[in-house]
Structure formats: structure tokens, C-alpha cells
C-alpha positions in Angstrom: 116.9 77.7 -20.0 116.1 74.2 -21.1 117.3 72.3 -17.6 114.6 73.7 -15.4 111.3 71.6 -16.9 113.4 68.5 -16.7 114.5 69.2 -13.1 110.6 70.1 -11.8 109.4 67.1 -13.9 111.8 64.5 -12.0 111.8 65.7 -8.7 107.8 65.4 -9.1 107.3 62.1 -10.7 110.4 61.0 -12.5 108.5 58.1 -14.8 108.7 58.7 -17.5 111.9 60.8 -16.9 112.5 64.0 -18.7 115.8 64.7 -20.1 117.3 67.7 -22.4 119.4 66.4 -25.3 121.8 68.6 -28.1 122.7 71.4 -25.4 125.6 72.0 -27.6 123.4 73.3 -30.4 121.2 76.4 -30.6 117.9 74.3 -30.1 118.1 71.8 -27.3 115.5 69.3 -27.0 113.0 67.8 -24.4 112.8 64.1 -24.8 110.9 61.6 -22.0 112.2 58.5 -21.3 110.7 55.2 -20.2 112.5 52.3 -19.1 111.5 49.0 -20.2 112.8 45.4 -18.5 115.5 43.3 -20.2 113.4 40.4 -20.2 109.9 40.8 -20.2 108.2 36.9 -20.1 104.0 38.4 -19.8 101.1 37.4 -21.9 100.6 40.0 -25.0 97.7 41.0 -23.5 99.1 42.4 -20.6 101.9 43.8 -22.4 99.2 45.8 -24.6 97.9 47.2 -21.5 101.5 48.1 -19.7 102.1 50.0 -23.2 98.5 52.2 -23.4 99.8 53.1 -19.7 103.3 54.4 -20.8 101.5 56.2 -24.3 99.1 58.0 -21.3 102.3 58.6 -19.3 104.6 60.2 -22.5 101.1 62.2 -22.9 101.0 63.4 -19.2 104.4 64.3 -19.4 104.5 66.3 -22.8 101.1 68.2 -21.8 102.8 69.0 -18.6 105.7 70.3 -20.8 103.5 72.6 -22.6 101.0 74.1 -20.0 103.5 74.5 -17.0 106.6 75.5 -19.4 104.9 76.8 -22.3 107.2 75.0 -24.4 
């Protein structure tokens, strides 16, 4: 019951990637994951402006969760 929102997430848009964790317990749980790089060598500013992007992209994911899953 938990796979399936991962599964239509990634196939769709994959950043930030949606994984279940705990499916040995009762209650699994959705978590979205963004990769960062190893080395990241940019000014602060544009740092501060690659983060707002992945906050709107964890929020895009998690409303998708709850509107298209009704989780």
C-alpha cells in the first residue's frame, strides 16, 4: 500500500525522489529526497536561491502526496 505514490512520483519527476522507509513496521513512511553535490564551490547567494528551489520542490512533492494519494 505504501510503494505505489513513490513509484508514480519517480516515474513522473524523480527530483526530489520519493522513497518509503520502516516497511517492516505497522506505519511505513514517505520521505523525499534531494541530492546535494559533494563539493559545492558557489557564492552564498546562489546557494540561497538553489535551496528556496529544493524547499518549493519538497513542497511540490508532499502536496502531490496528499491531493493525488490522500495521504
Amino acid at each position: 500500500m505504501a510503494a505505489p505514490p513513490p513509484n508514480a512520483w519517480n516515474t513522473d519527476r524523480l527530483v526530489p525522489m520519493l522513497t518509503v522507509f520502516n516497511l517492516t513496521t505497522p506505519h511505513p513512511y514517505l520521505a523525499g529526497i534531494r541530492t546535494l553535490p559533494l563539493t559545492c564551490a558557489i557564492p552564498e547567494a546562489d546557494f540561497r536561491k538553489a535551496a528556496d528551489r529544493w524547499v518549493t520542490e519538497a513542497r511540490q512533492l508532499f502536496a502531490w502526496c496528499r491531493e493525488e494519494c490522500r495521504l
